[in-house]
N, C-alpha and C positions, 0 to 999 in steps of 0.2 A: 402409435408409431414410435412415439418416446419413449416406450416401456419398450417395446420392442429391440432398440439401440440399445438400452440400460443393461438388459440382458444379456447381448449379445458383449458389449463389453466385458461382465462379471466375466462370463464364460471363455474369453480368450487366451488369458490368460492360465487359465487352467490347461486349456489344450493345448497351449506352449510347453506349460510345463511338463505336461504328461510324455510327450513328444519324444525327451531326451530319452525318460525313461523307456520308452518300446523298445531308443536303439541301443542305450547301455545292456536291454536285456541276450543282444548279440555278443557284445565284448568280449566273454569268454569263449566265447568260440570261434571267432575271429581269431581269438588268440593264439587257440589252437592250432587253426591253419597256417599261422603263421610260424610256428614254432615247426610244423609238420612241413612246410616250406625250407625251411631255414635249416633243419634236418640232411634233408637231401640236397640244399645247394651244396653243404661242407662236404656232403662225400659219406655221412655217417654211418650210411647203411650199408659200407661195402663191410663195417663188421659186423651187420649181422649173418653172419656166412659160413660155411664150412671151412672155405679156405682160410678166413682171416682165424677162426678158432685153431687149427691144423699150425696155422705158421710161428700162432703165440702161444702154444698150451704149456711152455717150460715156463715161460714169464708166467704167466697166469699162476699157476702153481708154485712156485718159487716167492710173488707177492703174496699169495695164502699163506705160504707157510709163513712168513716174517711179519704178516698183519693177518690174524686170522679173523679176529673180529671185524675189523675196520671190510675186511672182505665184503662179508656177510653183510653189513651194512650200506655197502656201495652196491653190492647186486639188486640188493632188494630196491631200492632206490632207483637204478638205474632202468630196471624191470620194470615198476610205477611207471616210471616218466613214459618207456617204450607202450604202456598198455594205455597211459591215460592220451596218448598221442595216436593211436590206434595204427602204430608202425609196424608192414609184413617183417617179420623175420624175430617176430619174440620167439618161437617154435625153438629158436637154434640158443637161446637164454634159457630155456629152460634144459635143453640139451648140457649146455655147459653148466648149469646146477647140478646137475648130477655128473659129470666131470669131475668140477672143482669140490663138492662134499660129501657126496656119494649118493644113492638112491633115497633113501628115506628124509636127509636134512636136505638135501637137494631140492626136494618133493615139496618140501615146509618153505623152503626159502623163496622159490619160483613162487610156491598158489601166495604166499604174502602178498609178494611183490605183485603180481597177477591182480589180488583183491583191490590191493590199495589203489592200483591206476584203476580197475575197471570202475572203480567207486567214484573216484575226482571224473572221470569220460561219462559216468553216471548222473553226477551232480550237474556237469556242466551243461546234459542236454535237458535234465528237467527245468532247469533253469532259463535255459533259451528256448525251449519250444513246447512245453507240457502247457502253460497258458496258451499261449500262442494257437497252437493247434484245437486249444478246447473252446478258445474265441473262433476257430473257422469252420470247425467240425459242430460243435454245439453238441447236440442229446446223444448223437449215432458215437460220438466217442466217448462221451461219459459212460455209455451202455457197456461199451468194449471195454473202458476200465474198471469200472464197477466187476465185468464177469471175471477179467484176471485178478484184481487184486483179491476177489475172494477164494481163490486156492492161487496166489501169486508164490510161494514156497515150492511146490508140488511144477508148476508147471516150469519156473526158471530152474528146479533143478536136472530137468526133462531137458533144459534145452543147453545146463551146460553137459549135463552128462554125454549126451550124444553128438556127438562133432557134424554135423549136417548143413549147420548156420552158424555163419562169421561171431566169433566173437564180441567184435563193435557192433554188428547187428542187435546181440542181445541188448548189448548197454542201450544202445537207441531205442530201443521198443522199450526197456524195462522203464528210462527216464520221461518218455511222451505217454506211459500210460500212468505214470507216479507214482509206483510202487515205492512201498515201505524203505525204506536205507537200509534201515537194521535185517530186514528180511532178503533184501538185496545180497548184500553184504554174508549172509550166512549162507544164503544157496550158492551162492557164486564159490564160496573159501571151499565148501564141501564138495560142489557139482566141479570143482575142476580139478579134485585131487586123483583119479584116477587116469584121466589125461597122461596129467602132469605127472606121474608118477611113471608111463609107460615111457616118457619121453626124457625123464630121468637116471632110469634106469639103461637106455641106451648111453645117455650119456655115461654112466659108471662104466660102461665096456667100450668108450670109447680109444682109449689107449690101444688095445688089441685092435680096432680097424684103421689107427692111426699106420700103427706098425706091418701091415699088410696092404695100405696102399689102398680098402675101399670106400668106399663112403656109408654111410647110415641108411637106414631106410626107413625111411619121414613114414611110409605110406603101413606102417608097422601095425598101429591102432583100428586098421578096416581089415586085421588080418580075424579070422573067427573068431582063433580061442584066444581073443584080447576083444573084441568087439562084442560078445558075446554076454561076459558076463557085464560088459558096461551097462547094452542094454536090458539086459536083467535088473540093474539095479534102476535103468530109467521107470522100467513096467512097474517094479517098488515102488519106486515114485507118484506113479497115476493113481496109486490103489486106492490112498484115500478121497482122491475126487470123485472116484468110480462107487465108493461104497457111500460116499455122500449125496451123489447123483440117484443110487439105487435107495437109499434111504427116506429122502426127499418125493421117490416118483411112490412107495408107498404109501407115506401119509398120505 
């Protein structure tokens, strides 16, 4: 019985300590919501919008030309923060990159800014729940991470190429099954420059629908000969899992 107690002492205090840590492992994401809270009590999302871009696009442009750099470095920035907070209306950020710098730097400055938040939204969720989930799930989620991370390149660029699924979905899924960073990081910059590029280049012709009173048409991207070759390039993408699968079922 005395050994008993002795033990169960040693062991107390461990499980105290361990304690904090489970719920520090929340913190950042907690953070997040709080900051995604604190977003919209200010009101911040009435610029992400057509009207609010429409009513400042002389100022916008006008601070370009007089800080070009300092520009360029506030968007991309500002972009980050909008992706790593997983706020609707990045779509109209990437619109005005190609406004403010035209289709191709536009293209660059957006998937940056794009990368760098989906990467911090990336880190923040393997860090609160890739344990977490692989303490409740046990083998049946190792099975699932183990099959993605072995073609994880080829399938995250399948799912940013084709617009079908939320982009914070990706980040979530990519972060609870713990895909590579680096591998992260490179299909995301590549799988979202053709997006970004369509969304872009609307914005460079933006001026002309300014001046004519219409709006854009978001819905541009599911039009064929833009959606088309997207998914051409997603079927690229599968080919080496298909020829590995085929590979594999011969030996």
């Amino acid at each position: 019985m005395e050994k008993i107690e002795a033990i169960m002492v040693q062991n107390t205090p461990r499980e105290i300590e361990n304690k904090p840590t489970s719920l520090w492992r929340f913190a950042p994401l907690l953070a997040i919501a709080g900051a995604i809270g604190l977003f919209f009590a200010l009101g911040y999302d009435q610029y992400l919008t057509f009207e609010a871009l429409k009513e400042n696009r002389q100022q916008l442009l006008d601070w370009k030309t007089n800080n070009h750099l300092l520009t360029i470095l506030v968007f991309i920035g500002v972009y980050a923060i909008a992706t790593s907070l997983s706020i609707p209306g990045a779509i109209w950020l990437t619109i005005s990159s190609g406004f403010l710098f035209g289709s191709i730097e536009g293209t660059l400055y957006a998937v940056s800014g794009a990368t760098i938040g989906a990467t911090i939204n990336f880190l923040v969720v393997r860090y609160s729940f890739h344990d977490f989930f692989r303490e409740k799930a046990g083998a049946s989620l190792k099975k699932m991470e183990d099959g993605f991370n072995e073609n994880a390149f080829s399938y995250l660029m399948v799912l940013r190429l084709v617009p079908l699924f939320p982009f914070w979905m990706v980040n979530l899924v990519s972060g609870v099954l713990g895909v590579n960073m680096r591998t992260y990081m490179i299909a995301t910059f590549f799988g979202i420059i053709p997006g970004a590029f369509v969304y872009a280049s609307v914005g460079n012709g933006l001026g002309a629908i300014f001046d004519t009173g219409q709006t854009p048409d978001l819905g541009i991207i599911f039009s064929p000969e833009i959606l088309t070759p997207i998914i051409g390039l997603a079927i690229l993408a599968v080919i080496p899992i298909a020829y590995k699968k085929y590979k594999e079922k011969n030996q």
